[in-house]
Wavefront OBJ file of the C-alpha trace (Angstrom):
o trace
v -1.114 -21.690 -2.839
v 0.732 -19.391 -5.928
v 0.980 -16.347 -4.695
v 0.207 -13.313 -6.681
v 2.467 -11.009 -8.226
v 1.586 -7.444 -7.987
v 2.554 -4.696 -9.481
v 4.348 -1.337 -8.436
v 2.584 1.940 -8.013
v 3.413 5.187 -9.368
v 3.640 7.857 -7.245
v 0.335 9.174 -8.726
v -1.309 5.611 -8.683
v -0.752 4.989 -4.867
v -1.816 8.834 -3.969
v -5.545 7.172 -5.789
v -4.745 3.581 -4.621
v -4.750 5.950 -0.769
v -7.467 7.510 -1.099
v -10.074 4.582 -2.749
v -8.471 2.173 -0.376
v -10.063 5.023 2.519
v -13.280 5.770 0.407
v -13.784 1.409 0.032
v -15.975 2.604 -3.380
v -16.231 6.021 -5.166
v -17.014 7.752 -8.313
v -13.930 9.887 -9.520
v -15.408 12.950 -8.198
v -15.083 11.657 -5.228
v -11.642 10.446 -5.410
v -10.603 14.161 -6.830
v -12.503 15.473 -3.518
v -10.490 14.196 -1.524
v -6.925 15.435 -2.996
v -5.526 18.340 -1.183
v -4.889 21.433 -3.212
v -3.642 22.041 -6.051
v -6.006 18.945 -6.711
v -5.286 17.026 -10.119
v -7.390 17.653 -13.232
v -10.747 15.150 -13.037
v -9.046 13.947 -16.535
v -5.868 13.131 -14.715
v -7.587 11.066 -11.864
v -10.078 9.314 -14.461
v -6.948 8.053 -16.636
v -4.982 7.227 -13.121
v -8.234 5.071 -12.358
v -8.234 3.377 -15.909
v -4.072 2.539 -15.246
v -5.158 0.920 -12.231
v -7.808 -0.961 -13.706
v -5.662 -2.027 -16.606
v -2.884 -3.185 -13.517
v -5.912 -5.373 -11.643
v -5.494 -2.776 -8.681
v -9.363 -1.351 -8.962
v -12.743 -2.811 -10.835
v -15.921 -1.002 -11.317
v -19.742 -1.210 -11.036
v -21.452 0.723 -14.042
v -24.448 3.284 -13.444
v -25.525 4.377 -16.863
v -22.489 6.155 -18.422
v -21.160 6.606 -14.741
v -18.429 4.410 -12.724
v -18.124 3.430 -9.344
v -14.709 2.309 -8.897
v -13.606 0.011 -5.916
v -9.808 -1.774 -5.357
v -9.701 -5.132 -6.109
v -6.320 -5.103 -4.235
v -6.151 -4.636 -0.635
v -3.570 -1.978 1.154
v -2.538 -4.825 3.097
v -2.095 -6.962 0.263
v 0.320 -4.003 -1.131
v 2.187 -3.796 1.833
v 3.242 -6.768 1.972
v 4.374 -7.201 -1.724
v 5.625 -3.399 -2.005
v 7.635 -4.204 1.635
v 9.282 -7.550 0.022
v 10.444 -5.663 -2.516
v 11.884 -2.902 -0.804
v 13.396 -5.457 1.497
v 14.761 -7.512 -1.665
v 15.961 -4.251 -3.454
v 17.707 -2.246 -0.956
v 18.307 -4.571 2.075
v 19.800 -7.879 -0.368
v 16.299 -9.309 0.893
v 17.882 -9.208 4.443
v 15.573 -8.236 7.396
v 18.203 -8.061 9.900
v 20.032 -5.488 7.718
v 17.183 -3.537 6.783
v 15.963 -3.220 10.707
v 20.113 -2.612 11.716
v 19.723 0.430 9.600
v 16.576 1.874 10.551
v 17.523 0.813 14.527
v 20.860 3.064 13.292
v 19.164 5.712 12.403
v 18.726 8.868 14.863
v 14.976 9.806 14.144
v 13.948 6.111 15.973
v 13.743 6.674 19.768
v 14.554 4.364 22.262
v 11.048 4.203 23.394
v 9.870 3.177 19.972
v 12.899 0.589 19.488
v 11.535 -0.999 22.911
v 8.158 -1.175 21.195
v 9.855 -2.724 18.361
v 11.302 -5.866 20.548
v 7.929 -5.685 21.864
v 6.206 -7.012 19.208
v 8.589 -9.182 17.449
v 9.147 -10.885 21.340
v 5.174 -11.519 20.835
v 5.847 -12.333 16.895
v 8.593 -15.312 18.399
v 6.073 -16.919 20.845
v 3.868 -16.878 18.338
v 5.417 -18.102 15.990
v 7.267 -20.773 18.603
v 3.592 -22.294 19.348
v 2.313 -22.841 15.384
v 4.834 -25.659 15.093
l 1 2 3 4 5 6 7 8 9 10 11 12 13 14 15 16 17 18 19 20 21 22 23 24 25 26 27 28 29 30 31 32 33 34 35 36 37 38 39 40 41 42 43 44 45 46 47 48 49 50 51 52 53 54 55 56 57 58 59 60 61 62 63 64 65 66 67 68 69 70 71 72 73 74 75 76 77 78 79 80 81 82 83 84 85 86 87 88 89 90 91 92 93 94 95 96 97 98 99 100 101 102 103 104 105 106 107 108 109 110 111 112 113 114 115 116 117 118 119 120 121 122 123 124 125 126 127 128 129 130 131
């Protein structure tokens, strides 16, 4: 199975990509709604949705001269492509570096380390009993 490539956000895109991938299916209005203030021009958000069409991110149902926009993309679809990138660009696609840094830095806590080996201990056994 080919897997897809997707593309990078903007900033402005993911802020939209945020709040459809909450809404599941809303009319720009809605999407503007839910921006805290200052909240972007209804102009801005409507050409943010058609940049997001344009990338495959969202599709839309048509009511009369209205749009119901939807993503087409899932945030967990994202994550994973927007965290192998990060991975690839900052870490040299290294997972032990990139979790030796973050482990490095101050703002983790020991508790939440621990939780850490928690679930990659679970991700090993699992991972032990596919093959």
């Amino acid at each position: 199975m080919e897997e897809k490539s997707i593309k990078e956000l903007t900033r402005a895109e993911e802020q939209v990509m945020q709040i459809l991938w909450k809404l599941k299916k809303g009319f720009v209005k809605d999407i503007l709604e839910r921006f805290e203030e200052p909240k972007p021009a209804y102009t801005t958000v409507s050409t943010i949705i058609r940049i997001l069409q344009d990338k495959g991110f969202v599709s839309h149902r048509e009511y009369g001269r209205t749009h119901q926009y939807f993503p087409v993309i899932s945030k967990e679809e994202y994550s994973k492509a927007h965290m192998g990138n990060f991975v690839r660009d900052y870490f040299s696609n290294s997972y032990r570096k990139m979790m030796s840094f973050f482990t490095s830095e101050e703002s983790i806590s020991v508790k939440e380390m621990e939780e850490i080996m928690e679930l990659m201990k679970k991700e090993i056994m699992n991972k032990k009993h596919e093959k």
